[in-house]
C-alpha positions in Angstrom: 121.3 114.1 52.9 121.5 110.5 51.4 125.5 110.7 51.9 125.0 111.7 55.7 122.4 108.7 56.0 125.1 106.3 54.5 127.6 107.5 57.2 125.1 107.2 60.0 124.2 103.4 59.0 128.0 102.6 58.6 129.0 104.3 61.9 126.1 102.5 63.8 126.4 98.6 65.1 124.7 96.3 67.0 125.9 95.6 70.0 126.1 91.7 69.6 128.5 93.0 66.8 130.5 94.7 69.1 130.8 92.1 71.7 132.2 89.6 69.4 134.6 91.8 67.7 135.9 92.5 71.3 136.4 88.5 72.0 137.8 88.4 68.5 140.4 90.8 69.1 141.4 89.5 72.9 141.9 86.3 71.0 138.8 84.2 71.2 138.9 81.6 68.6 136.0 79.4 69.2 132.2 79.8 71.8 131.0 76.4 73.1 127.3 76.6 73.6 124.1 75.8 72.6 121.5 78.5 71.1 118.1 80.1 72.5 116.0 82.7 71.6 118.1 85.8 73.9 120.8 84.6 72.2 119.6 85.4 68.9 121.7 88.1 68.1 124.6 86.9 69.9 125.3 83.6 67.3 124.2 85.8 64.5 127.1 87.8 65.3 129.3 84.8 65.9 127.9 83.2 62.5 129.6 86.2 60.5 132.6 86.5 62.6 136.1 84.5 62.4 134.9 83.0 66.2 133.8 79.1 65.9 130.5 78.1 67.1 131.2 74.5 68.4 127.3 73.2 69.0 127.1 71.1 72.4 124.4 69.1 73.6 124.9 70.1 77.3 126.1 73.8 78.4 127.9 72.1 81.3 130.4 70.0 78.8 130.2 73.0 76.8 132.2 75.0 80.2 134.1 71.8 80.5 135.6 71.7 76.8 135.9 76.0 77.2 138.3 75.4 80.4 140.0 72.3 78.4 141.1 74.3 75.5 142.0 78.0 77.4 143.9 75.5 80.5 146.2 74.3 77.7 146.4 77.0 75.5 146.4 80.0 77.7 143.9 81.8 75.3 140.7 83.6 76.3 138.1 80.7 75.3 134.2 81.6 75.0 130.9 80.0 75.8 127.2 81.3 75.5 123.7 80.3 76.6 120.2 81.5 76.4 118.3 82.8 79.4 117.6 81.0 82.8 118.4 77.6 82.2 120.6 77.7 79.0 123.3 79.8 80.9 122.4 78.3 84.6 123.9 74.8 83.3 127.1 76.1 82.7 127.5 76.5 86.5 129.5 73.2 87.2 131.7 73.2 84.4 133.0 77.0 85.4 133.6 76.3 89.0 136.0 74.2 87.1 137.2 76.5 85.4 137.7 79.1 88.0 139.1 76.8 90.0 142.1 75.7 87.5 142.6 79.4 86.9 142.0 79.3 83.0 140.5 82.5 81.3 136.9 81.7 80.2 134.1 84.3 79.4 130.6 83.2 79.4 127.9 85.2 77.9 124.9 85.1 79.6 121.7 86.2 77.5 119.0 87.6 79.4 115.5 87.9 79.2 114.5 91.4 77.9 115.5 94.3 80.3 112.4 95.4 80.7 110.8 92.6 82.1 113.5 91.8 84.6 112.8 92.1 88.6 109.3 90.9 88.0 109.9 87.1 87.8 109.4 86.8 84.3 109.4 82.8 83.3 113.2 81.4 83.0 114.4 84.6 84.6 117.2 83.8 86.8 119.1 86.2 88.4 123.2 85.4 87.0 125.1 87.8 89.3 124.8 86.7 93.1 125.6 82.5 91.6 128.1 83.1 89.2 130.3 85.6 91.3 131.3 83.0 93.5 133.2 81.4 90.8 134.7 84.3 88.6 136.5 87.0 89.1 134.1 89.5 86.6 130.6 88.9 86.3 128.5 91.9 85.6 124.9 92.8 83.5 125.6 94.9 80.4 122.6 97.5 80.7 124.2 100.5 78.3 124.1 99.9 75.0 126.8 102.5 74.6 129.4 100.7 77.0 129.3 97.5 75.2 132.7 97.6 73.7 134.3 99.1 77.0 132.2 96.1 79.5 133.6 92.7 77.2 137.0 94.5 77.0 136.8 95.0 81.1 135.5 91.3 80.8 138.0 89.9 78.9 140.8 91.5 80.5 140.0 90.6 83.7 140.0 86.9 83.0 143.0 87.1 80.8 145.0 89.1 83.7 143.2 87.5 87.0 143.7 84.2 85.6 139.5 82.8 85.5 135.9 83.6 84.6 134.7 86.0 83.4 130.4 86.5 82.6 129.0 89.0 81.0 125.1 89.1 80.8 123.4 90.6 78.5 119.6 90.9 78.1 118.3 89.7 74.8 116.9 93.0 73.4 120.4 94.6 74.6 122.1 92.6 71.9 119.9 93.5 69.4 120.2 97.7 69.8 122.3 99.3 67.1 124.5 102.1 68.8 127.3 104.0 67.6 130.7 102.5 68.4 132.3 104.6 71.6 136.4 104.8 72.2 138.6 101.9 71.2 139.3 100.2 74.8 141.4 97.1 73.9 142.6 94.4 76.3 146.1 94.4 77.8 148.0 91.3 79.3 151.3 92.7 80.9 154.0 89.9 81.5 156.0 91.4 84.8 159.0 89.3 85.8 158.8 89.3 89.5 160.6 88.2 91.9 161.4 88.7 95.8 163.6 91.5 97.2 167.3 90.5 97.4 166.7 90.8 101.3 164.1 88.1 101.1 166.7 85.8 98.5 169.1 86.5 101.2 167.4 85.0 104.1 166.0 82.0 102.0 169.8 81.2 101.3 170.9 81.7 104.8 168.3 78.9 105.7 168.9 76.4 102.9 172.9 77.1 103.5 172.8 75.3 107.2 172.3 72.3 105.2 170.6 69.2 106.5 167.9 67.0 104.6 166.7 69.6 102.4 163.5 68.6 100.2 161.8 70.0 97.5 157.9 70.7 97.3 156.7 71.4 93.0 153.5 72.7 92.0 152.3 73.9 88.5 153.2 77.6 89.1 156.6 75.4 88.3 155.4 75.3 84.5 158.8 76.4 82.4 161.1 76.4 85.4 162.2 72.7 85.0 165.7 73.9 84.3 166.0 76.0 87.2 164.5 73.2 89.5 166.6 70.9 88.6 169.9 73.3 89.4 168.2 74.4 92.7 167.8 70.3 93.6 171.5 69.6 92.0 173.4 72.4 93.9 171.3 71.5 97.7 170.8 67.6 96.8 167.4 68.0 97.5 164.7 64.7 96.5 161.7 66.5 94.4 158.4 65.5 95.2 155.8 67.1 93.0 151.7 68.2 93.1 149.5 66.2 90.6 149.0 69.3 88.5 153.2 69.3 88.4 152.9 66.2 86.7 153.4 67.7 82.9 156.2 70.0 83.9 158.3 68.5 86.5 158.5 64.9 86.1 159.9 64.0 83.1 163.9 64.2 82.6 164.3 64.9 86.1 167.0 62.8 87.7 165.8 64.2 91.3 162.2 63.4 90.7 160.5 61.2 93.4 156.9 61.3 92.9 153.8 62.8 94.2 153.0 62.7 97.8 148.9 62.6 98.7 146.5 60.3 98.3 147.5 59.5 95.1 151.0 59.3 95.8 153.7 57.1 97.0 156.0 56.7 99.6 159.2 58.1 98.1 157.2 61.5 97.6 155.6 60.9 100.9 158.8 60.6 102.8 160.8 63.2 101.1 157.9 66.0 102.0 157.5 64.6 105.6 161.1 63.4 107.1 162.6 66.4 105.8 164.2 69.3 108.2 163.5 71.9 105.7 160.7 71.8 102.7 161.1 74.7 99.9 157.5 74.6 98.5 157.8 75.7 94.5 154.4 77.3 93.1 152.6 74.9 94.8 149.3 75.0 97.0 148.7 71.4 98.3 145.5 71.3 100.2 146.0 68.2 102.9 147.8 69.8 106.0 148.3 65.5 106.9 150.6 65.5 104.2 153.0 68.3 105.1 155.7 67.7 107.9 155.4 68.4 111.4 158.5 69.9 112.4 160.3 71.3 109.5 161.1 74.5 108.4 159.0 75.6 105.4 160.0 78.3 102.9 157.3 79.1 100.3 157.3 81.2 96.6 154.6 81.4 95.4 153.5 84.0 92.5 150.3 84.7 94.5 150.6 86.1 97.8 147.5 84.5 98.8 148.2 81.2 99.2 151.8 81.6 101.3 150.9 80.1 104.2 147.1 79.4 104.1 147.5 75.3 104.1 150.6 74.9 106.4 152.5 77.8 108.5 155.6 78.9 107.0 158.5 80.3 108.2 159.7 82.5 105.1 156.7 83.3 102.4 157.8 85.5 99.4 155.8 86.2 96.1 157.8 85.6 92.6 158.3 83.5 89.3 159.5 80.2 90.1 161.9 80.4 87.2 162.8 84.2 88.0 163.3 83.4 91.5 165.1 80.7 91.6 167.6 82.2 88.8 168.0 85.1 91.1 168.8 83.0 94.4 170.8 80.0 92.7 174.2 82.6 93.1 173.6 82.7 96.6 173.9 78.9 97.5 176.4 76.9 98.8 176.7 73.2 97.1 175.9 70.7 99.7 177.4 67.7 99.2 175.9 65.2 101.5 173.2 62.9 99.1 172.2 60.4 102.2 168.9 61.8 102.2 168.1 62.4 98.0 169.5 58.6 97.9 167.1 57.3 100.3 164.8 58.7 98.5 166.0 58.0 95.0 165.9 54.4 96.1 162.2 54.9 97.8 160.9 55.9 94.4 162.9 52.9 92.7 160.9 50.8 94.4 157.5 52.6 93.8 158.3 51.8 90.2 159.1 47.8 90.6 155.6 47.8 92.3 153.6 49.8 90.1 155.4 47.6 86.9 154.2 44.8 88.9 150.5 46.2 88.9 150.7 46.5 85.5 150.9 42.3 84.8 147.2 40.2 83.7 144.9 39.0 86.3 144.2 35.5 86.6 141.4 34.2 84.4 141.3 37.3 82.0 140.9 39.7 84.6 141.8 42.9 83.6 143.9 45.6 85.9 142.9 49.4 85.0 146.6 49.4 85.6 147.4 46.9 82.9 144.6 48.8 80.5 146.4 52.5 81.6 149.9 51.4 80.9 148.8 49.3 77.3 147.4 53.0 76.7 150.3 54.9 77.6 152.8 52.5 75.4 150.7 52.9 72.1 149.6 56.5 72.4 151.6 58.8 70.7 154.6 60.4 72.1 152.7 64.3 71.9 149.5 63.0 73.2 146.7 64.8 75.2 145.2 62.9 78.2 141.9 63.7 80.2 140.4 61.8 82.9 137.5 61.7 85.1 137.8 62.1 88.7 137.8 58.9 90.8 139.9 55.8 90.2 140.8 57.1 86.5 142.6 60.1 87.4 144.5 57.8 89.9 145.3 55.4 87.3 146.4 58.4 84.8 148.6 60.5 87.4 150.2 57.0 88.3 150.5 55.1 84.9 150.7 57.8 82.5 154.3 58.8 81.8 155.4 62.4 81.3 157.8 62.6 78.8 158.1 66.5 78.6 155.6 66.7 75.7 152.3 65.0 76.3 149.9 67.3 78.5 146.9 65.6 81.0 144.2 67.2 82.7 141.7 66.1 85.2 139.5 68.0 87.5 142.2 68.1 90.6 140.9 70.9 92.1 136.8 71.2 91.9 136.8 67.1 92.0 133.8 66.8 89.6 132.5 64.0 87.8 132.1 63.6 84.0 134.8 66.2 83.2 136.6 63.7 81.2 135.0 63.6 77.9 133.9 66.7 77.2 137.5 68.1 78.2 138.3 65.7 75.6 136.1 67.9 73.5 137.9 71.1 73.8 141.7 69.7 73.9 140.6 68.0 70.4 139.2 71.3 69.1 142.3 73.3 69.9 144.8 70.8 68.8 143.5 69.0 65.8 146.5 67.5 64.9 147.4 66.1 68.5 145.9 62.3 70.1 143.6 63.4 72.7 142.3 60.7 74.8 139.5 60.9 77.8 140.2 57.8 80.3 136.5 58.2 81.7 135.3 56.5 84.3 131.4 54.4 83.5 129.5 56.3 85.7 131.4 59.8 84.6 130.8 59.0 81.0 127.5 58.4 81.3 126.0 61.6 83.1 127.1 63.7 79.9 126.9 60.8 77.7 124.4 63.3 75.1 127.9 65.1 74.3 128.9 61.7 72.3 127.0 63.3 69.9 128.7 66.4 69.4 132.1 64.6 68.3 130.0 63.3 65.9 128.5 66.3 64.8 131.0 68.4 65.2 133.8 66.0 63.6 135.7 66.0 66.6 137.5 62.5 66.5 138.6 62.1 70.2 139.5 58.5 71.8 137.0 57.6 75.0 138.4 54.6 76.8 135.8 53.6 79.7 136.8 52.2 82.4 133.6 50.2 82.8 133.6 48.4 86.5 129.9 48.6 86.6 130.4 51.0 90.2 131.1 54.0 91.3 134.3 52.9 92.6 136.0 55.6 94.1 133.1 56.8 96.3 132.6 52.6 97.0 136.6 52.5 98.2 135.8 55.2 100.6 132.3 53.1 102.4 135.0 50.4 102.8 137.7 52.4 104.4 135.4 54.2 106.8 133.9 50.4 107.5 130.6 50.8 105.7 129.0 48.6 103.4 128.8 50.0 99.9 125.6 50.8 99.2 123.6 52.6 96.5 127.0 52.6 94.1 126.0 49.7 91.7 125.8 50.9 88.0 124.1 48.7 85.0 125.6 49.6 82.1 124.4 49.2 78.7 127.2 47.9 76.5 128.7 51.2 75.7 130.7 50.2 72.6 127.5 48.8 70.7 126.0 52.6 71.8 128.8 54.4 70.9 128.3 52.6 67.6 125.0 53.8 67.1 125.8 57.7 67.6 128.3 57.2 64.8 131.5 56.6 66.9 133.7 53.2 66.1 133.3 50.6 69.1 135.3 47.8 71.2 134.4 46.2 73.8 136.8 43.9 75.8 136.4 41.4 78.7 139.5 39.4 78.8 142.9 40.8 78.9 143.9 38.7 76.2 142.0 40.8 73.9 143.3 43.6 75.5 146.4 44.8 73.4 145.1 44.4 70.0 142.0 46.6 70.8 144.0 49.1 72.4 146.1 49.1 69.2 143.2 49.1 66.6 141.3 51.7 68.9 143.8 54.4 69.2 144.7 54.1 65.3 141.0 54.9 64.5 141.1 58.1 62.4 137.5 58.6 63.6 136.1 59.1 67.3 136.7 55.7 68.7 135.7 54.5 72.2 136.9 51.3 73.9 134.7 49.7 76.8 137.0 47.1 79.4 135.2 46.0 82.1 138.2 46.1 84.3 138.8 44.8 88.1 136.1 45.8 90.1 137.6 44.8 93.6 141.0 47.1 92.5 142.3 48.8 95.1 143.6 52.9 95.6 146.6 51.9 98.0 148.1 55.3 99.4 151.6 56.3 99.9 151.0 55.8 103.6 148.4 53.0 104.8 146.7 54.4 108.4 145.3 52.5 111.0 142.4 53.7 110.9 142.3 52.6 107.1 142.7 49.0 108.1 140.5 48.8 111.1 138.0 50.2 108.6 138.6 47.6 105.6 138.7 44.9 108.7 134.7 46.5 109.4 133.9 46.1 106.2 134.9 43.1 106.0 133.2 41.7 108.8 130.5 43.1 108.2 130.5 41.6 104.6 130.5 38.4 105.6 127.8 39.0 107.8 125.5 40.2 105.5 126.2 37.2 102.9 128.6 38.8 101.3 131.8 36.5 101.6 132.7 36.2 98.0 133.9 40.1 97.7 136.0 40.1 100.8 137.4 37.2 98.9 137.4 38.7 95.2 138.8 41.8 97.1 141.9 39.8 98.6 142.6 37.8 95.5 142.5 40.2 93.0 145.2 42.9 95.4 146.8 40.8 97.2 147.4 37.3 95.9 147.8 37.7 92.5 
């Protein structure tokens, strides 16, 4: 009898067991989150597993630092919360991580299941919100199937490419149930690529010839060989997406840039004056950006987006690198470079201009050009960049150089603010022995400033470079181009190197760009978390690749309208520091 008793108690586990041993074996190395009382049994479980517990003040920057570290390293990353609340802040952060496709599973504790339905306090209902931002997101309510539900879980975000939340209710975790049938999760690699029929009538269009360009995305990640054949053999100029920046750009003798709001005119022209565009794993959003008249050919490994931004005359699904491989046989050398030239010498010039951005203002005025490209000259060669949407993500996609091995990342897709940092976070976690740097902007840094805190606690020694211009300058740019007066974008900062200082991080602050190198230097060779304060140009401008007139006529209104409200000096601040200088 007692020997039957042992073997009952050893075959029996609790389900929280038997959740994490699922993550565990699908790869999960480390759960951002912070504890609560449902999730009890859930960080017990994590507590005496192999799975890291990273402690975050905020569940948002823990989904932020979750999407950092499985965006990068392809691995299913975790995060938890308690009840209501606790998991409900994790909402932001995930639509960021849906959004950039990475595989993240939350676990969402729940109040008891007994006391669900009935409005229990900090009961919140997790399926109807989080659906609309994962691609798996159901309530564990058999003990029995808990092994088979995190498998279907982790699976689905591994293979779908996005979230994936499983909720649990609190006294769910805690049940102790025999261990069912050994589901596991699988992550097939196919190679696919279009029928030859399809290869054949891509070639039959791209052999007429003419002024062929080039369109890269990310689903261009390990294909640059293959690009750069395809652009060789048809002379083709590439232009490239800002999530193409990492894979596409460096080494690339036909690289001309992005096109977009953030782009320049070499990239610009090359998408729009060509006769015939071959868009590579790419999903560019702004129809204004894509030509009017061209022929358009599209691959794209997810049949979903061929043709949902721009109409397309040929749309096939495949593997940029299989793909191209299997159509390169099939083309005829062009030889006519006119077109890639013109181009070539377009993006030439983009790079005399943004050198010359790069110079001291007058007075000690500093550039966030100046400050991003004193940053990208002393950072190491391998090093990780983050930065939050606004003027900083310009600055990084434009004065960052790609060398083949540094990575960046910056919310491109969901466009939130204060991803920076805590992106930061996860990189740093991941890849302990890489640079990881968050170029965050002042009011970004400050709406998850509390997460400061967990690079102390957590010994997490990332670099936070602020970009302090006392405004919310992006959303400020855009008043002035539709002719409005700014208003309600003014930010008063504390002095956030003497704060950083007092959470436990090293702190510089700099004012004059004379000061500016040496604390660049000393900052980034801090083996602790460092973060470096520059109150930068606050009049700098965003120019795009293309100016319209509807963009002058509105910086003309604001203008006028400036002056007439006794506001001369920043039309005149505004044309000195962009123009005159």
């Amino acid at each position: 009898m007692l020997i039957r008793m042992r073997r009952y108690l050893i075959a029996k586990q609790k389900v929280a067991d038997i959740i994490i041993d699922t993550l565990r074996a699908a790869g999960v190395k480390r759960c951002y989150g912070v504890v609560g009382d449902t999730l009890n049994h859930i960080t017990d479980a994590i507590r005496r597993s192999d799975i890291a517990w990273v402690h975050m003040r905020h569940e948002e920057a823990g989904a932020f630092a979750a999407g950092a570290e499985a965006y990068m390293t392809g691995n299913l990353t975790a995060c938890a919360g308690s009840c209501g609340p606790g998991s409900l802040h994790f909402i932001n952060g995930l639509f960021e991580c849906h959004r950039n496709r990475t595989p993240v599973i939350l676990i969402a504790s729940q109040v008891i299941s007994n006391e669900l339905g009935i409005d229990f306090p900090q009961e919140v209902d997790f399926q109807p919100i989080y659906r609309t931002c994962s691609v798996f997101c159901e309530m564990l309510t058999n003990p029995s199937e808990a092994r088979r539900l995190t498998t279907l879980a982790a699976q689905a975000a591994l293979t779908k490419h996005g979230v994936a939340v499983l909720i649990v209710p609190g006294d769910i975790s805690a049940v102790e149930v025999e261990d069912g049938p050994a589901y596991s999760v699988h992550v097939p690699s196919p190679v696919i690529r279009p029928s030859d029929a399809e290869l054949d009538r891509i070639a039959a269009i791209l052999n007429e010839g003419g002024r062929i360009a080039v369109y890269a995305g990310a689903g261009c990640q390990g294909a640059l060989r293959q690009v750069i054949k395809f652009c060789e053999t048809l002379k083709a100029p590439m232009a490239h997406t800002s999530r193409a920046k990492d894979f596409v750009e460096a080494d690339n003798p036909y690289n001309v840039g992005m096109t977009g709001i953030f782009g320049s005119k070499a990239g610009h022209h090359a998408v729009t004056q060509c006769d015939t565009l071959v868009l590579l794993g790419c999903d560019f959003a702004w129809r204004q950006f894509y030509p009017k008249k061209a022929r358009i050919i599209q691959i794209d490994l997810d049949p979903t987006h061929l043709g949902r931004r721009h109409p397309v005359e040929v749309g096939v699904v495949g593997d940029i690198a299989a793909t191209l491989d299997s159509l390169q046989p099939k083309l005829k050398t062009q030889e006519n470079r006119k077109f890639l030239d013109a181009r070539l010498s377009d993006h030439d010039e983009v790079k005399k201009d943004r050198t010359h951005q790069e110079h001291p203002g007058k007075d000690g005025l500093i550039h966030p050009q100046q400050l991003t490209r004193l940053i990208d000259t002393h950072a190491d060669a391998d090093a990780m960049f983050t930065a939050d949407v606004g003027s900083p993500m310009v600055w990084l996609l434009r004065h960052i150089r790609a060398n083949g091995r540094r990575r960046t990342l910056t919310s491109l897709l969901h466009g939130t603010m204060a991803n920076g940092m805590p992106q930061a976070l996860g990189l740093k976690k991941a890849f302990p022995n890489r640079q990881v740097i968050s170029l965050s902007g002042d009011g970004g840094l400050a709406m998850l400033l509390g997460d400061l805190l967990t690079a102390v606690q957590e010994k997490i020694p990332i670099k936070v470079v602020v970009y302090n211009n006392s405004t919310l300058g992006f959303v400020e740019l855009e008043m002035k181009v539709e002719g409005l007066l700014n208003a309600y974008t003014d930010l008063e900062n504390p002095d956030f190197a003497k704060l950083a200082e007092v959470v436990g991080f090293r702190g510089w602050r700099v004012e004059r760009n004379e000061d500016l190198e040496a604390s660049v230097i000393a900052f980034l060779a801090h083996p602790g978390p460092g973060l470096l304060d520059v109150k930068v140009n606050r009049m700098e401008l965003v120019m795009p690749p293309q100016v319209e007139a509807s963009q002058v006529i509105g910086m003309a209104l604001y203008s006028v309208k400036a002056v007439l409200s006794g506001r001369p000096n920043d039309v005149v601040e505004l044309i000195e520091s962009n123009f005159i200088e």
